[in-house]
C-alpha positions in Angstrom: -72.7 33.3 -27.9 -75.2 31.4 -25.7 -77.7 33.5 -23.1 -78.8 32.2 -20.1 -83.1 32.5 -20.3 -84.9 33.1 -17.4 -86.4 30.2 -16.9 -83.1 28.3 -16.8 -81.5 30.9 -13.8 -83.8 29.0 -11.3 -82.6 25.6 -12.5 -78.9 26.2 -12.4 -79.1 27.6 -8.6 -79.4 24.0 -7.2 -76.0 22.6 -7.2 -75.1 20.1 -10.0 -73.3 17.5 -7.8 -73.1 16.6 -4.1 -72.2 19.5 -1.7 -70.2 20.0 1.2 -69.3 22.1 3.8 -65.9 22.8 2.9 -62.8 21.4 1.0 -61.9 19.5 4.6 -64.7 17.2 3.6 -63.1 16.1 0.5 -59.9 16.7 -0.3 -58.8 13.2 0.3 -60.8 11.3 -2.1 -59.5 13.9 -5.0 -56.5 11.4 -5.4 -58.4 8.9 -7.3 -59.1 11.6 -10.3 -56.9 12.1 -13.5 -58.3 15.4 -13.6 -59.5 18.2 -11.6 -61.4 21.7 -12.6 -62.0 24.1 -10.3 -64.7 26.9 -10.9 -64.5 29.8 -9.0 -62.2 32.2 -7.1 -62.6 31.0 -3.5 -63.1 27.2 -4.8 -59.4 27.6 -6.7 -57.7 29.5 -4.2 -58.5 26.9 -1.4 -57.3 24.5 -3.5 -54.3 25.9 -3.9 -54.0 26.3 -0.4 -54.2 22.6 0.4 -51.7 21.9 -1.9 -54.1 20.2 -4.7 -53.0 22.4 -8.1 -56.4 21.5 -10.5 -55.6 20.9 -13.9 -58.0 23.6 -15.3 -58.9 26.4 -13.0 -61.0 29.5 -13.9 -61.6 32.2 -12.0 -63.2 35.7 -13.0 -61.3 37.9 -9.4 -64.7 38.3 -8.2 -66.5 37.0 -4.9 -70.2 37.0 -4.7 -70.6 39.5 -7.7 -67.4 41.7 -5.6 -64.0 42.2 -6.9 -61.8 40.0 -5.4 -58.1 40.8 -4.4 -56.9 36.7 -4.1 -53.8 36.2 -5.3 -54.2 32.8 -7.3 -50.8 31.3 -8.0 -49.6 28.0 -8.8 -47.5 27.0 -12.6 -50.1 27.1 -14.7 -50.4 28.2 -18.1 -52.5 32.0 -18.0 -55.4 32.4 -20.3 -57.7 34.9 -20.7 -61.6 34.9 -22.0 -64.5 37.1 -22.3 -67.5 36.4 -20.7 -70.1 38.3 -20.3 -72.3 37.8 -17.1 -75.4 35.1 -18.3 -73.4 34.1 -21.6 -71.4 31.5 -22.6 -69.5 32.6 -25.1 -67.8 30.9 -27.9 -64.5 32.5 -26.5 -65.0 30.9 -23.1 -65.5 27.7 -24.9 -63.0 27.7 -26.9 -60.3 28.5 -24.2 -61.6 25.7 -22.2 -61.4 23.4 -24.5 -57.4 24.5 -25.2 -56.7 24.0 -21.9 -58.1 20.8 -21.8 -56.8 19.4 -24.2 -53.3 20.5 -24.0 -53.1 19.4 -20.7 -54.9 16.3 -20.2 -52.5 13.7 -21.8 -49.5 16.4 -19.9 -48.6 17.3 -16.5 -49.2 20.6 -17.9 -51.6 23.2 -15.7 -54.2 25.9 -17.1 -55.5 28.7 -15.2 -58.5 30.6 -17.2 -59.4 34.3 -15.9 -62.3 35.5 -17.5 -62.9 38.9 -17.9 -67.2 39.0 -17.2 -68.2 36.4 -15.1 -67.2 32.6 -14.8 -70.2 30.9 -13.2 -71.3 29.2 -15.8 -68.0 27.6 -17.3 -69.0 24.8 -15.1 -71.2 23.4 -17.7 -68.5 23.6 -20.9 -66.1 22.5 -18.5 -68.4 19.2 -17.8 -69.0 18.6 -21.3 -65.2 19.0 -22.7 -63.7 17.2 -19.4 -61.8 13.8 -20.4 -62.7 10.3 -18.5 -62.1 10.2 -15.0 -62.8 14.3 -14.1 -64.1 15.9 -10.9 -65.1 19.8 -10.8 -65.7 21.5 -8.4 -67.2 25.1 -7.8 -68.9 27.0 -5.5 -72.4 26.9 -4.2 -73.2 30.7 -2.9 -73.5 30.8 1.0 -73.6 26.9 1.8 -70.3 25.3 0.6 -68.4 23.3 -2.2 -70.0 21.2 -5.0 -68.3 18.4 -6.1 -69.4 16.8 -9.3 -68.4 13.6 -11.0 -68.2 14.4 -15.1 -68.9 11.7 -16.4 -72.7 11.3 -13.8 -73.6 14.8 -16.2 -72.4 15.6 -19.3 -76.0 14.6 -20.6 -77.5 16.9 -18.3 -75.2 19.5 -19.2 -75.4 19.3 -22.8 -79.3 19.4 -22.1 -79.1 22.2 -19.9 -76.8 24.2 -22.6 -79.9 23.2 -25.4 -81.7 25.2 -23.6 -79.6 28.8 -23.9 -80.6 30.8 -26.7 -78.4 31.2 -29.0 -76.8 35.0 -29.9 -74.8 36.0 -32.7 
């Protein structure tokens, strides 16, 4: 299990990728992905909304630290995870990295729900993504971050050197 440190909460508040108001903003240019994660509740269900089904979404059915009462539904493939609230843990990981791979040479569609808290799947998920992956979560109070995989999976494999590690 990896534990977030103090010092690293500050870091990880400031958004990863670009950020937008709202899915509007973007929901065009998604085409041009083989791949799309989405990170988050609200982030999945507007998705889903819109019509655009993400190839790996994870979502925890909590809002802002509050339960949640979406109803996330597309066909996808239900996996669940523990994940403890500042952890990463090796059963998060390793449910990402099913999904991924069993679906990104298919048409088939994962949906994680974590049992703990799924913030911080975004950086496993950048890491394991294949070529050609945007992710998307979202950014607390401002909007939707939008991040190119392949711009920072060095930066989140740095930023995952930095949890401590737990047994």
């Amino acid at each position: 299990m990896l534990i977030l440190q103090k010092e690293l909460r500050r870091e990880l508040k400031d958004p990863l990728g670009d950020l937008y108001n709202s899915l509007e903003e973007v929901k065009d240019s998604l085409s041009k992905y083989n791949y799309i994660i989405s990170v988050g509740d609200v982030t999945t269900k507007n998705l889903v909304e819109s019509e655009i089904y993400p190839n790996l979404g994870i979502i925890d059915n909590r809002i802002q630290r509050m339960d949640s009462d979406y109803e996330i539904n597309y066909h996808a493939t239900i996996l669940n995870a523990e994940n403890p609230p500042g952890t990463i843990t090796k059963d998060l990981w390793e449910t990402i990295d099913h999904a991924i791979s069993s679906s990104k040479n298919s048409k088939k569609k994962f949906l994680i729900v974590v049992e703990g808290e799924e913030d911080l799947a975004v950086l496993p998920s950048i890491i394991l993504a294949p070529k050609n992956t945007v992710l998307m979560y979202g950014q607390p109070n401002q909007g939707l971050v939008v991040v190119e995989v392949e711009n920072l999976k060095k930066k989140a494999e740095e930023l995952i050197n930095k949890f401590e590690e737990a047994n």
